[in-house]
VMD Tcl script that draws the C-alpha trace (Angstrom):
set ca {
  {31.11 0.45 -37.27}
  {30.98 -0.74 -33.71}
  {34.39 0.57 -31.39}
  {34.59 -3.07 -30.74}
  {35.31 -3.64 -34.28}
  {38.60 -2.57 -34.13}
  {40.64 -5.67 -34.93}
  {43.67 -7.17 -33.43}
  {46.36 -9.03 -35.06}
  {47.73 -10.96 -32.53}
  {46.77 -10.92 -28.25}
  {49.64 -13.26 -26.83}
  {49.62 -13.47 -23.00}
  {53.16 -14.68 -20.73}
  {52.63 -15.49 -17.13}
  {56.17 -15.93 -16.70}
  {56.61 -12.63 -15.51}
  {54.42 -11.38 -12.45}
  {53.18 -7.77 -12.64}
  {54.11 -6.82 -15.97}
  {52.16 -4.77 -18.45}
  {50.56 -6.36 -21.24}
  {52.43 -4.42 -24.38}
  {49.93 -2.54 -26.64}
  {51.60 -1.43 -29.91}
  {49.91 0.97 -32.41}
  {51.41 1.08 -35.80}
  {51.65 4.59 -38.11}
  {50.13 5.43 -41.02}
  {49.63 2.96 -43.88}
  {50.85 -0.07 -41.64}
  {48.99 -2.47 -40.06}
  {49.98 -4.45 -36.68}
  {51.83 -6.89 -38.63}
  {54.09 -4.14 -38.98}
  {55.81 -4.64 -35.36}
  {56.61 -8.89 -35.58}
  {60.28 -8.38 -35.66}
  {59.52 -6.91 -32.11}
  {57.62 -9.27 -31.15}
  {60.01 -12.11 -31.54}
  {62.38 -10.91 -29.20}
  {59.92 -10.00 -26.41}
  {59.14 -14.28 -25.61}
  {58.43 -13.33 -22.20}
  {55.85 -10.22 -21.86}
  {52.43 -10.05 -22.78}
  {51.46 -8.43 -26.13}
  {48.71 -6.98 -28.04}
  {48.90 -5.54 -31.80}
  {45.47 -3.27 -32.97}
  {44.70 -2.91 -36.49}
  {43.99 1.51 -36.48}
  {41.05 2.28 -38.39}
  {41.32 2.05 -42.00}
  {44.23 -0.59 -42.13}
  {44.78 -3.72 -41.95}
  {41.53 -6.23 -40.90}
  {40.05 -2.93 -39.49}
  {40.37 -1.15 -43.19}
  {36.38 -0.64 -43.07}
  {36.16 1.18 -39.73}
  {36.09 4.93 -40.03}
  {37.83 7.30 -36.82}
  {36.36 10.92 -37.06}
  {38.67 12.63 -35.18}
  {41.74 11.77 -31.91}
  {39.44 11.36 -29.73}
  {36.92 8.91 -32.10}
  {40.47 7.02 -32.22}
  {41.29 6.96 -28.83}
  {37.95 5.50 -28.04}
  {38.13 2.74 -30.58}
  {41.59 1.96 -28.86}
  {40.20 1.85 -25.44}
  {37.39 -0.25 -26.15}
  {39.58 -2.63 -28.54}
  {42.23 -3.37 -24.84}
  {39.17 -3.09 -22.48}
  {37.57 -6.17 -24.73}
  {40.76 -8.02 -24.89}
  {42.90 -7.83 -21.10}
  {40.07 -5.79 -19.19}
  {40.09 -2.95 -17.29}
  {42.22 -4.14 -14.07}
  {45.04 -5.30 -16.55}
  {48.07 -2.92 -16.45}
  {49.29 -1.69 -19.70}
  {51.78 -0.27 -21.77}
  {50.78 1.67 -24.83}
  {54.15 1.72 -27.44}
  {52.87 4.00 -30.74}
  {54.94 4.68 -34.01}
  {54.11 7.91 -35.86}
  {50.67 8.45 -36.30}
  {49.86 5.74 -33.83}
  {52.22 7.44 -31.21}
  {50.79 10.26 -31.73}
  {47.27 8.88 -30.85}
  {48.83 7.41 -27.68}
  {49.98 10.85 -26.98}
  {46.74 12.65 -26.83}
  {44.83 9.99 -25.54}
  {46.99 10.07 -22.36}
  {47.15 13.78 -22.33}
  {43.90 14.35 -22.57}
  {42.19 11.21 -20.38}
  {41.03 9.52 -23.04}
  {42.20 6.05 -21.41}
  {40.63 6.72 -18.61}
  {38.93 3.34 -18.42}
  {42.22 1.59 -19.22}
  {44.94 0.49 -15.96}
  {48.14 2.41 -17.93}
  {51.58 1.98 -16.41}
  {53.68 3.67 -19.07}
  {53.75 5.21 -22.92}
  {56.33 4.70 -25.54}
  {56.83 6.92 -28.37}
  {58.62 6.55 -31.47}
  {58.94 9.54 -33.99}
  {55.61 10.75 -33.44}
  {54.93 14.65 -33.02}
  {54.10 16.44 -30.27}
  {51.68 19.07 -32.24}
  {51.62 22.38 -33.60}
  {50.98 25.54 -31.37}
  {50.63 28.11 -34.21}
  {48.18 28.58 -36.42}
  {49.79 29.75 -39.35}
  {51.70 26.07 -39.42}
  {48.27 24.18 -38.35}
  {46.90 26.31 -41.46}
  {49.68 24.63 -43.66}
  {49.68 21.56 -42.11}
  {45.78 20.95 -43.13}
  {46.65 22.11 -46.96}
  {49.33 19.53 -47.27}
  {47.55 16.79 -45.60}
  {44.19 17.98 -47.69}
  {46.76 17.42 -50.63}
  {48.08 14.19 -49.94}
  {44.30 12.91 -48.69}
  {43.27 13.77 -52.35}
  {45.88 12.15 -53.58}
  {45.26 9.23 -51.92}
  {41.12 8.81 -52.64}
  {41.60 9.77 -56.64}
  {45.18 7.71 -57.85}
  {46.13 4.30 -57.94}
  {47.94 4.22 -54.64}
  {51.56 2.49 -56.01}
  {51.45 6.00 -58.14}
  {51.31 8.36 -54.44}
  {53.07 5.81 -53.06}
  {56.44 6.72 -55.08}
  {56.18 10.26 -54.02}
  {54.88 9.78 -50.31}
  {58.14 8.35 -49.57}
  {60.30 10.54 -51.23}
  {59.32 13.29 -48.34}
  {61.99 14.86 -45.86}
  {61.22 12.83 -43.65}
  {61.92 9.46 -44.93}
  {65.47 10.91 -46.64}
  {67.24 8.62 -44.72}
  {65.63 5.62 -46.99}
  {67.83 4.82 -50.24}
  {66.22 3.43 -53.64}
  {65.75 0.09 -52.83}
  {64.29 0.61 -49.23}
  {60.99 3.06 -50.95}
  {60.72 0.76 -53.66}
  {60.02 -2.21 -50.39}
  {58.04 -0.17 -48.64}
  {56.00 1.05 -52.16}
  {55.33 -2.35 -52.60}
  {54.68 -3.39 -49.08}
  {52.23 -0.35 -48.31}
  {50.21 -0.53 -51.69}
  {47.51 -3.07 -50.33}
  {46.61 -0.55 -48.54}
  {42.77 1.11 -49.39}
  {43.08 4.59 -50.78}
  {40.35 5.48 -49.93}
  {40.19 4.77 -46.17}
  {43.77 6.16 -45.56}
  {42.52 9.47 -47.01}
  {39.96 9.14 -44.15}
  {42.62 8.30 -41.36}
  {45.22 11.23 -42.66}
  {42.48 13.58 -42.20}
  {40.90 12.68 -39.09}
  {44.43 12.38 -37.31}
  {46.08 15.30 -39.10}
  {48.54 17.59 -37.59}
  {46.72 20.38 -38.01}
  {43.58 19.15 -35.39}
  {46.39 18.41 -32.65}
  {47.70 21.38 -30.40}
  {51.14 20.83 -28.67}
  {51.00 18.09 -25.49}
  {54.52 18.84 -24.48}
  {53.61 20.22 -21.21}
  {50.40 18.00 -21.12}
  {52.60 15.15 -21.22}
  {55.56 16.68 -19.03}
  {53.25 17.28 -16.28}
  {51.22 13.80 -16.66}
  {51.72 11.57 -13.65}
  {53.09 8.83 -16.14}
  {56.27 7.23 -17.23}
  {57.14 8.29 -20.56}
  {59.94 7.69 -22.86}
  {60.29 9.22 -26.87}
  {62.74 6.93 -28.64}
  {63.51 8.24 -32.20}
  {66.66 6.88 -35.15}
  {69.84 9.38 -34.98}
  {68.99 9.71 -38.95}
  {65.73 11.17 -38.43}
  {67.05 14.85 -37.71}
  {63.50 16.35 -37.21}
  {62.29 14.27 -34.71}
  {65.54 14.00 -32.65}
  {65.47 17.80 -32.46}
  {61.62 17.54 -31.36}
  {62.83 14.80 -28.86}
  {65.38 17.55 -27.02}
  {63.27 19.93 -27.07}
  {60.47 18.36 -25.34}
  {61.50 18.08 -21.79}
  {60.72 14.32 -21.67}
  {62.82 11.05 -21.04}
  {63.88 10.45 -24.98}
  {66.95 7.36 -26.37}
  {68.09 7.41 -30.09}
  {68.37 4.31 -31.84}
  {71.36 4.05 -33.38}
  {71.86 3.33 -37.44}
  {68.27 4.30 -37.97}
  {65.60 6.70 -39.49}
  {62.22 7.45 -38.73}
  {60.77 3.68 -38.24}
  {63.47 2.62 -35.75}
  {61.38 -0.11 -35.01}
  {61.81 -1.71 -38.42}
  {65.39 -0.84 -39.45}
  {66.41 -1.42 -35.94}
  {64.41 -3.86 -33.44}
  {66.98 -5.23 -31.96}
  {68.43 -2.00 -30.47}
  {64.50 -0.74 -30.20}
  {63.21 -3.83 -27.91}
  {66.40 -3.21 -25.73}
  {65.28 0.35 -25.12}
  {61.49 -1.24 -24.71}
  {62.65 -4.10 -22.08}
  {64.97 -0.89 -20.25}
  {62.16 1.15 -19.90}
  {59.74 -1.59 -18.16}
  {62.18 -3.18 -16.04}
  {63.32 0.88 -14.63}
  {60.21 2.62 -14.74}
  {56.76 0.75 -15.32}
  {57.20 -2.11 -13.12}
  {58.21 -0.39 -9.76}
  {54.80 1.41 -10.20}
}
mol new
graphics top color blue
foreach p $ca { graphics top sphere $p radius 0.5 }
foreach p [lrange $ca 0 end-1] q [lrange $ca 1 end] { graphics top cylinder $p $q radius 0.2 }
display resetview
């Protein structure tokens, strides 16, 4: 497939406000751009954009090799859509924050006018081996998993990892039944060519990026609040929330969003 084949779920522009970013949100694994309309409705007056990743959503049959095969397909999705003069705002959950993450690290975007990148729960890397090592047997696991089961059947034990503990019973059993239109087959692909174990630790890439950044995480999701005070980098916790803050929380999340544009995107 084409990069331009990326989908989008929804482009919605708002003059109302001059010199504002047009807000580019990238969903995590096994979500789809739908997943972020409870944001959406309570940002009326900013400009917004939702991508479909490869291998969800309308974008299911597109296949990403590797971060920077991803980042590409993202640049060329906004470059198609707003341009190249438009200023944006990348926002990326999980997997997809963690794409946003390298991509700006690593100049990726360089065709793209970015003002600003938000991160929720997404990890910064892994600098030793002996964990990348690990990393790349689990994922390996959970990609076989994924191509050889009926996915409702992985589905039940995906979310009962550490770090979704903060879900109860009825809150897996949603999200079981909301993430198992998903295509086995192509998420295998995805968790592979976006694993943990391909991406080395940005923290100082990031800290020493000329670019307003801010890592907003839930105050249940223990791992990634520690990651977020160890980074060095601007970082808010969402209160009453676990790893998709964005979800369980939008209210609270879209405040933190509309904060960090009106203090530190839009005087750039």
């Amino acid at each position: 497939m084409l990069y331009s084949d990326l989908q989008s779920n929804q482009l919605r522009e708002n003059q109302s406000k001059d010199n504002q970013p047009v807000v580019v949100f990238l969903h995590g694994l096994l979500g789809n751009g739908t997943d972020w309309q409870s944001c959406l409705s309570q940002l009326p007056d900013y400009s917004t954009l939702t991508l479909d990743l490869a291998g969800h959503g309308k974008s299911v049959d597109i296949l990403c090799t590797c971060f920077t095969d991803c980042c590409e397909q993202i640049e060329t999705a906004i470059l198609n859509r707003v341009g190249a003069s438009t200023p944006i705002l990348l926002v990326g959950y999980s997997m997809g924050g963690r794409i946003a993450m390298v991509g700006c690290a690593n100049g990726h975007f360089a065709r793209l006018n970015v003002k600003g990148l938000v991160v929720e729960g997404g990890n910064f890397g892994l600098s030793n081996q002996a964990d990348k090592s690990a990393r790349l047997l689990n994922d390996r696991h959970w990609a076989t998993r994924f191509e050889s089961e009926p996915i409702e059947q992985v589905l039940v034990d995906w979310y009962q990892q550490a770090v979704f503990s903060s879900l109860n019973h009825e809150q897996r059993q949603h999200l079981v039944e909301k993430r198992s239109n998903n295509n086995g087959k192509s998420i295998a692909r995805m968790l592979l060519a976006t694993s943990l174990s391909r991406q080395s630790d940005i923290r100082s890439a990031l800290n020493n990026a000329n670019l307003p950044i801010r890592y907003l995480c839930g105050e249940k999701d223990k791992k990634f609040h520690q990651l977020a005070k160890e980074s060095g980098l601007d970082y808010r916790v969402i209160a009453q929330a676990g790893h998709n803050a964005h979800q369980e929380q939008p209210t609270a999340f879209v405040q933190e969003l509309i904060s960090f544009i009106e203090t530190r995107v839009s005087e750039l």
